[in-house]
N, C-alpha and C positions, 0 to 999 in steps of 0.2 A: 509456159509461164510458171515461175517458181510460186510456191506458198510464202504467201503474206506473213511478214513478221511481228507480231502486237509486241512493240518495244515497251510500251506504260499507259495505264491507264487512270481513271481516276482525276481528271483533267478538264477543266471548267468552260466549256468552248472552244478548242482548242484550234486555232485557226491560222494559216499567212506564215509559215516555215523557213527558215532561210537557214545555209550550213555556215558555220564558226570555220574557219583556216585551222585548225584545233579538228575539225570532227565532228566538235558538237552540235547539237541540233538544237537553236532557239524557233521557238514559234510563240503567240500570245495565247493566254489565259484569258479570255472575254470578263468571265466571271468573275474572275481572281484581281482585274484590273491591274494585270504585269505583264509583261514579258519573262518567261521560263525557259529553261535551257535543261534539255535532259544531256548525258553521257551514258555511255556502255560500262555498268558497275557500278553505277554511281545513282541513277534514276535521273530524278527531276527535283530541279531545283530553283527559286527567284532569279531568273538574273536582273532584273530594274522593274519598278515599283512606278505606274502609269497613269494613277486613277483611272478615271470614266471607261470605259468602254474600247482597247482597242482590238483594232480588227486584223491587222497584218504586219509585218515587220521585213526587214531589207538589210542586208550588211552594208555599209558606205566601205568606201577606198581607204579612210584612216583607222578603220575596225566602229568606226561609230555604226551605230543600229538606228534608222529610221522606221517611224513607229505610224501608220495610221490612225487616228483617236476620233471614234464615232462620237464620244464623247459620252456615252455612259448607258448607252441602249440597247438592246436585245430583243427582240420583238416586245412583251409586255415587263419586261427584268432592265430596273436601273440601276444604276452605280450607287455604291453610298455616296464615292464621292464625284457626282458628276463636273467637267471638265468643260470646255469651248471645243468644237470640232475641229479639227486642228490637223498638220503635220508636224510629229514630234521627233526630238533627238535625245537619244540618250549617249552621253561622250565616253562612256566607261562603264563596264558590269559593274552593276549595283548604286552607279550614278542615276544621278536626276534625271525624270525625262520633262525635257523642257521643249515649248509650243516655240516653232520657227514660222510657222504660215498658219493663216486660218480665212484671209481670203485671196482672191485675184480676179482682177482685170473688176473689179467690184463686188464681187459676189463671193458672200460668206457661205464657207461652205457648211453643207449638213450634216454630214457623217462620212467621211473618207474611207474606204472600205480596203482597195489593195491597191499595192505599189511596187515598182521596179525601176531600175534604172536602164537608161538606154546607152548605144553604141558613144554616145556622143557627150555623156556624162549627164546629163539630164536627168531627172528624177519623173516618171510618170508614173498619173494615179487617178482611180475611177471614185466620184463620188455622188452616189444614188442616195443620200441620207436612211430614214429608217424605215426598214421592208414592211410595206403599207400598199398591198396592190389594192385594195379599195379607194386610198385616200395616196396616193405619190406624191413625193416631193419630188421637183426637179431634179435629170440626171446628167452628171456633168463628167467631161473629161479635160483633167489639167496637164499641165507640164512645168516642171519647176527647174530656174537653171542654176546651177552653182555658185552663181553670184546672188544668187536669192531672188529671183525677178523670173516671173512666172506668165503663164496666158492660159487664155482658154481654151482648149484643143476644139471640142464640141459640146454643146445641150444637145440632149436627145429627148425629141418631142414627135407624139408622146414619152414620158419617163419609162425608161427601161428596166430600171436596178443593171445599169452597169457595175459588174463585182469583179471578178478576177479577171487581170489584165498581167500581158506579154507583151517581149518585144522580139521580133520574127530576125533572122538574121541580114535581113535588106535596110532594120531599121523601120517596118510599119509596126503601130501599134494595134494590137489582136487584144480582146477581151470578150467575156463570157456575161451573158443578161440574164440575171432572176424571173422578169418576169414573162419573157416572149422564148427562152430557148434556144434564141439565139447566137454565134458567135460569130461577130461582128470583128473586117480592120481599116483599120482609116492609113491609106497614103499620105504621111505626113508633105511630100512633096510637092503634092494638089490637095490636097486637101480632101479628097475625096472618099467616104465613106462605102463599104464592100459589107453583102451579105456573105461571108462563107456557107454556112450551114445553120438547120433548124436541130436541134439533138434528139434523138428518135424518142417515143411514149410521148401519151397523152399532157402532161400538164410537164416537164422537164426542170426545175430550176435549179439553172447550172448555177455553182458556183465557183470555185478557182481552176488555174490553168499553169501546166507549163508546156515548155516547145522541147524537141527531141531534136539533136541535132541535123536529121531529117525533113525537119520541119512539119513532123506531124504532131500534133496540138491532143495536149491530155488535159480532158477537161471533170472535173469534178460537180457532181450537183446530189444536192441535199436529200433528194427524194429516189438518187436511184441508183445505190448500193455500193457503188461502183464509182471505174474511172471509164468515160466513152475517148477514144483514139481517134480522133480526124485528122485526113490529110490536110492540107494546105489550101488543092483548092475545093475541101468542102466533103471528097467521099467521106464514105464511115469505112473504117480500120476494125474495130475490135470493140468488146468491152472488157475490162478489168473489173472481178468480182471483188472486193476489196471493202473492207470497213461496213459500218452502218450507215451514219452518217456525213458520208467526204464531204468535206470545207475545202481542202485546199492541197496542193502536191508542189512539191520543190524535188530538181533532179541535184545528186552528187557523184558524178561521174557516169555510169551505167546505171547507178542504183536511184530510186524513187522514195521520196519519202513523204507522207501523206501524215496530214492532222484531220479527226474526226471528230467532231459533235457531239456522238453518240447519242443524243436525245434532242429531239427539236427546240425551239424555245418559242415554247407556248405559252408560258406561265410567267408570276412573277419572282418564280422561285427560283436561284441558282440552280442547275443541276450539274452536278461532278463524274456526266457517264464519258465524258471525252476521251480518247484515244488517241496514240502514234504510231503511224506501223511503219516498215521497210518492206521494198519490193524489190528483189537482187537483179539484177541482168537486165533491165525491162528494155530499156535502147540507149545508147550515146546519148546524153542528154545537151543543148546548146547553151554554152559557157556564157554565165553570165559577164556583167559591165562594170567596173567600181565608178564610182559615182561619192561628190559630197556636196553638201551644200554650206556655203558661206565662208 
């Protein structure tokens, strides 16, 4: 495995990555309440201005950016300017990010955390409100369709902190749980929910994922340094020693690119240790969907 690249740091929660047809690399600013977009030469820079709190980002088919918006939370860190929980769109760098969904099938959501689109143009996304394992809010998984008209995949009860979600190349959607460890996929064509795997160490919380064209699953968690590789059905592969602390990984081509935390959020205070690295060769990564809504 090659040495990791720290492309910038300095980076306010850095979370939910997705790559520009350009190159570039947008991922969200927690802290900063944006969406930022580094380049090579160039650094990091605003690309749209989101209030509250988001948590991940997606490119759409017409280069729109959809935006997860927890709505201004952070474990004890709010927004100055807090928002409604929401799925956002932003139409243009440096446009408005304006709220297209904030409930379904009745149920307003808590804090939307991450999102992808599927085979089928669909927009899916996991919403665990705010990481509260003492005190959980409801954990939900939606679907939203292009025509703007959405359902409710699943609650999972107990709440799980369903966070980073995939979608596998059959079309199930795969996601990673804060507070059990585990990575869970649900056959959308039954309906039927699948343990994969538990992710090795004591207390695990996983947080984002992506798929390998292989279909082995690179899963990111806050407390354990690294990226853990599972197969499909569940072995363990590897782990990638990588960052402080990973939030989240998006593939571009072969190569991995990974947003870090850098410092928990324990406090009510911003903290600016966030990071972005590159990981060259790591595997074929599985070609994402374009997808829009409305």
């Amino acid at each position: 495995m090659n040495t990791p690249e720290l492309l910038t740091e300095g980076l306010g929660w850095a979370e939910g990555p997705t790559v520009l047809p350009d190159g570039r690399v947008c991922f969200v600013e927690t802290y900063r309440s944006q969406v930022s977009v580094w380049e090579r030469g160039f650094g990091v820079k605003q690309y749209a201005y989101t209030a509250g709190g988001p948590n991940s980002c997606v490119l759409g088919a017409k280069g729109e950016m959809y935006v997860c918006q927890n709505g201004g939370t952070t474990g004890p860190w709010r927004a100055k300017e807090m928002v409604q929980p929401s799925i956002q769109v932003i139409n243009r760098e440096g446009g408005k990010a304006e709220i297209i969904c904030t409930e379904i099938d009745g149920k307003k959501f808590n804090g939307p955390n991450d999102l992808v689109f599927g085979q089928n143009g669909n927009l899916y996304f996991t919403d665990p409100g705010t990481y509260r394992p003492s005190d959980p809010e409801p954990s939900y998984l939606f679907e939203l369709s292009p025509n703007g008209n959405g359902r409710l995949l699943a609650e999972l009860s107990p709440p799980t902190f369903p966070n980073g979600i995939a979608i596998e190349a059959d079309g199930s959607v795969v996601w990673a749980e804060s507070y059990t460890g585990m990575v869970r996929r649900l056959r959308l064509e039954s309906g039927k929910i699948e343990d994969i795997c538990r992710l090795p160490g004591e207390n695990p919380v996983c947080d984002g994922m992506a798929i390998a064209a292989d279909g082995r699953l690179f899963v990111t968690t806050v407390n354990g340094g690294g990226i853990d590789v599972i197969f499909p059905d569940g072995r363990y592969d590897q782990f990638i020693k990588i960052g402080i602390i990973p939030t989240n990984c998006v593939f571009n081509g072969s190569d991995l690119y990974m947003t870090d935390a850098g410092v928990l959020a324990t406090g009510s205070e911003a903290s600016m240790g966030g990071q972005l690295y590159l990981l060259r060769d790591v595997a074929a990564g599985l070609g994402t969907w374009p997808g829009s809504i409305g």
